[in-house]
PyMOL CGO cylinders between C-alpha atoms (Angstrom):
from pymol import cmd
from pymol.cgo import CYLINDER

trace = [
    CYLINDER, -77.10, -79.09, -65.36, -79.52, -78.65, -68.17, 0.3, 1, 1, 1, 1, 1, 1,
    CYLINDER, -79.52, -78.65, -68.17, -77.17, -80.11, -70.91, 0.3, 1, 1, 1, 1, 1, 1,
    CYLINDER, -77.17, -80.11, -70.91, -75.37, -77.36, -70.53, 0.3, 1, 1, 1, 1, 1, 1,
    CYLINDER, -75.37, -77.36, -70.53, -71.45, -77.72, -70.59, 0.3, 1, 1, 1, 1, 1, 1,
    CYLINDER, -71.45, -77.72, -70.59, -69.11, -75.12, -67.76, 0.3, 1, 1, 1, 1, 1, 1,
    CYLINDER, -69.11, -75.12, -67.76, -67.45, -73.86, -70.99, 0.3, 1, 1, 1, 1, 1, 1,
    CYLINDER, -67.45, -73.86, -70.99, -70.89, -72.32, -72.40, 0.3, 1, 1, 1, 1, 1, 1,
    CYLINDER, -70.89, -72.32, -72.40, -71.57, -71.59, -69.05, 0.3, 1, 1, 1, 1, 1, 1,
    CYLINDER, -71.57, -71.59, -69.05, -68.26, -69.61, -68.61, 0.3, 1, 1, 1, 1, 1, 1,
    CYLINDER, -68.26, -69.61, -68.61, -68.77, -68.39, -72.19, 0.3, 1, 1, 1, 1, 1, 1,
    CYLINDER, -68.77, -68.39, -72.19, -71.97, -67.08, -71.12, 0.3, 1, 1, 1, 1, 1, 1,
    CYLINDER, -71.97, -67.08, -71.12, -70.91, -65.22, -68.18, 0.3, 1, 1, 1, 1, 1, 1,
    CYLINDER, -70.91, -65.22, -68.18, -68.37, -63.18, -69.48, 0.3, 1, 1, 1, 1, 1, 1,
    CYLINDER, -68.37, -63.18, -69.48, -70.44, -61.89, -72.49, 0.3, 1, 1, 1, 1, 1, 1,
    CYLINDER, -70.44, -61.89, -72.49, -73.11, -61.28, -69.55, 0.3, 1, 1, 1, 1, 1, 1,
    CYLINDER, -73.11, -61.28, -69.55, -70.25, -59.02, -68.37, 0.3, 1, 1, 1, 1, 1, 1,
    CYLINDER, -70.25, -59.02, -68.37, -69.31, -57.66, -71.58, 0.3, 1, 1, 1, 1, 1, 1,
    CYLINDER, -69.31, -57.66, -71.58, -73.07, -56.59, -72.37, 0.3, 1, 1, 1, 1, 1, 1,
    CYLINDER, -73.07, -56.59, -72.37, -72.87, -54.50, -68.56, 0.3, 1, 1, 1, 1, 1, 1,
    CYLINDER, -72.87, -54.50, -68.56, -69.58, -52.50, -70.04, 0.3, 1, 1, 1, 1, 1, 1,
    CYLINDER, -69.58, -52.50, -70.04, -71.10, -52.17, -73.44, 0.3, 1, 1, 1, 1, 1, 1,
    CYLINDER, -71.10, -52.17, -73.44, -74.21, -51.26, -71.83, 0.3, 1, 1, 1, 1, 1, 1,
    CYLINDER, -74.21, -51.26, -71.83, -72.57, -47.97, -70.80, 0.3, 1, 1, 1, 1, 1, 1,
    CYLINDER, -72.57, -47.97, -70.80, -70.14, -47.68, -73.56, 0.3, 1, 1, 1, 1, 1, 1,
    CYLINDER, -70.14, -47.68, -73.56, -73.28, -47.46, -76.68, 0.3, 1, 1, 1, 1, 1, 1,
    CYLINDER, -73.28, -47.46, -76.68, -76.48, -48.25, -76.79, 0.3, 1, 1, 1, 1, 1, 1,
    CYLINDER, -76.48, -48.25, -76.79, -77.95, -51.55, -77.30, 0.3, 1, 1, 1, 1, 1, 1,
    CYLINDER, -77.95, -51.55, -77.30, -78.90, -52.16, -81.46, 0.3, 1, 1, 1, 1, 1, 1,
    CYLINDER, -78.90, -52.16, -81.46, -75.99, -49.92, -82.17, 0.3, 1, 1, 1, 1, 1, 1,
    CYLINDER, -75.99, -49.92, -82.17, -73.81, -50.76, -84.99, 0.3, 1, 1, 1, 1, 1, 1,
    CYLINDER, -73.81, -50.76, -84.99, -70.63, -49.86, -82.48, 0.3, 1, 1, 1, 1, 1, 1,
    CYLINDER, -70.63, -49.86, -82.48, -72.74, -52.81, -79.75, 0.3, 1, 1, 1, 1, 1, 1,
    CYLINDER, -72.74, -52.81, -79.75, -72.29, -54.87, -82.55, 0.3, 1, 1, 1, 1, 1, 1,
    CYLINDER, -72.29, -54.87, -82.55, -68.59, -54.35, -84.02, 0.3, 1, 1, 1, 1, 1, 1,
    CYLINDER, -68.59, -54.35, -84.02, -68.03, -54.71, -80.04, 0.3, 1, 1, 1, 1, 1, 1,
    CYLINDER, -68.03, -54.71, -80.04, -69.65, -58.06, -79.48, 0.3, 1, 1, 1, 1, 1, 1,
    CYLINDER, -69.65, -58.06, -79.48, -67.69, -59.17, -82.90, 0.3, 1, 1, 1, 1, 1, 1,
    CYLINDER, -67.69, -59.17, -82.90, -64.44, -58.36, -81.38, 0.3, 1, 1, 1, 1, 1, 1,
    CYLINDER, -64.44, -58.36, -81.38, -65.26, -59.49, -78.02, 0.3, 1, 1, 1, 1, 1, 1,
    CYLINDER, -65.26, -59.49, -78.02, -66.40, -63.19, -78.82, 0.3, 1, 1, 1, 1, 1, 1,
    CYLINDER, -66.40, -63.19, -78.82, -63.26, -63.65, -81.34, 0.3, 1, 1, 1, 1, 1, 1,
    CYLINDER, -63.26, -63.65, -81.34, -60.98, -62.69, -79.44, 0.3, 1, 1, 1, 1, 1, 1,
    CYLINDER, -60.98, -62.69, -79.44, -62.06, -65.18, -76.87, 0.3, 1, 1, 1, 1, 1, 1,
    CYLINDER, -62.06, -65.18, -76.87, -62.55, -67.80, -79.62, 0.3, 1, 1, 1, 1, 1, 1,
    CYLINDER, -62.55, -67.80, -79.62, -58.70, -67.52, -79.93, 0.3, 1, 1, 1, 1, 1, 1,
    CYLINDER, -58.70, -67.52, -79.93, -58.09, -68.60, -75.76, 0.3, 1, 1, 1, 1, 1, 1,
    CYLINDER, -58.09, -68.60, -75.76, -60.29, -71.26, -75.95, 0.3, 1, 1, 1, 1, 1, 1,
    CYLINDER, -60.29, -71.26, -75.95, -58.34, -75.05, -75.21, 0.3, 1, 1, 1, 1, 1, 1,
    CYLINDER, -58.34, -75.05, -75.21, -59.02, -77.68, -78.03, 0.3, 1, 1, 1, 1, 1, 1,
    CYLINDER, -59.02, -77.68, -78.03, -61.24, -79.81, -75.33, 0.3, 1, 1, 1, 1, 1, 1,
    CYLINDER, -61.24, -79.81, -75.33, -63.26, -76.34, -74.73, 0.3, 1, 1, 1, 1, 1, 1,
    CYLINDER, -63.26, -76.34, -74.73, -63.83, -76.12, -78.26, 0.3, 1, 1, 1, 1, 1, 1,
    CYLINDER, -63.83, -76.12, -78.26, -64.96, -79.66, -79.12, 0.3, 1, 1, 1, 1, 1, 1,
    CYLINDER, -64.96, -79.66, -79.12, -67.36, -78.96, -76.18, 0.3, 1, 1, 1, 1, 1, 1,
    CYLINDER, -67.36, -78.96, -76.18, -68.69, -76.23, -78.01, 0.3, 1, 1, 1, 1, 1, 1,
    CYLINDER, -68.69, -76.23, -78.01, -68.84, -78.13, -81.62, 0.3, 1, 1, 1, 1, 1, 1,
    CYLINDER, -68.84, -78.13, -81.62, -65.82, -76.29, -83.48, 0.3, 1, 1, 1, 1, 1, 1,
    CYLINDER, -65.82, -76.29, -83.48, -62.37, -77.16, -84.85, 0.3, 1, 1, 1, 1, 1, 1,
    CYLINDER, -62.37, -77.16, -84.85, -59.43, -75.43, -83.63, 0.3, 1, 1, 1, 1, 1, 1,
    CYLINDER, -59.43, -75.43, -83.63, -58.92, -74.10, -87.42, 0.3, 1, 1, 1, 1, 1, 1,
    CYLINDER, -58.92, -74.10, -87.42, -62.53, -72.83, -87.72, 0.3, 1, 1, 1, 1, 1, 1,
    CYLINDER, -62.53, -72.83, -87.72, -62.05, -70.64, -84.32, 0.3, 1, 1, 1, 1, 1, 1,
    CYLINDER, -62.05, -70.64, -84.32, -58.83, -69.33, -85.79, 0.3, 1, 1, 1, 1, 1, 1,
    CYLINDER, -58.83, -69.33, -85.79, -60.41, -68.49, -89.06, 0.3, 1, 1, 1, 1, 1, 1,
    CYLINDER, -60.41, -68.49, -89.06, -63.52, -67.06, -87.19, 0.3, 1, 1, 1, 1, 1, 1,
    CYLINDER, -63.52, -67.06, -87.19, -61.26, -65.50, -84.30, 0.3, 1, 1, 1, 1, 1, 1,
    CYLINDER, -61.26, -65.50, -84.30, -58.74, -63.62, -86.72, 0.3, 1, 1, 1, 1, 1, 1,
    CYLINDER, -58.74, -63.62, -86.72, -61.56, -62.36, -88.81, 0.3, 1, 1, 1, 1, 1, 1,
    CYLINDER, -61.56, -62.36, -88.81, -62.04, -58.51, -88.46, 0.3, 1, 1, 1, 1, 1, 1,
    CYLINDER, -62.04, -58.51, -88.46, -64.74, -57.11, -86.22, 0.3, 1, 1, 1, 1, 1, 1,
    CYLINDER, -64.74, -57.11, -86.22, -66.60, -55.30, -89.40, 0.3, 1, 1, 1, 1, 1, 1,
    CYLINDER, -66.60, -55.30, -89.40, -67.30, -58.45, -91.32, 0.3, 1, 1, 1, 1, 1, 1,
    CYLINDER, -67.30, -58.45, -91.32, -69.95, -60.51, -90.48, 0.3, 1, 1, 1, 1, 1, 1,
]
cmd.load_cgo(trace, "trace")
């Protein structure tokens, strides 16, 4: 499997699908693309089990702090 764990794998796929929505939604580069991707990857931060987030090399307080930050900071 490459070293590659299903959680990136799943993790992958769904911003895969989020880049096809936001494709149509604004244009790639655009400061809106990136508030979206911000939003988009912290709010699934926040779902993620504490096994799916050791996989991924966090601590369930640093993907709260991360998830519940707002989309405009960086």
């Amino acid at each position: 499997m490459n070293g590659m764990s299903d959680v990136r794998l799943a993790l992958h796929s769904q911003e895969l699908e989020a880049g096809q929505e936001r494709a149509t939604a604004a244009p790639v580069g655009s400061r809106w693309s990136l508030f979206w991707q911000r939003r988009h990857t912290r709010k699934a931060l926040l779902t993620l089990t504490r096994e799916q987030l050791l996989d991924v090399g966090l601590t369930v307080e640093q993907a709260r702090q991360e998830g519940l930050k707002p989309f405009w900071r960086s």
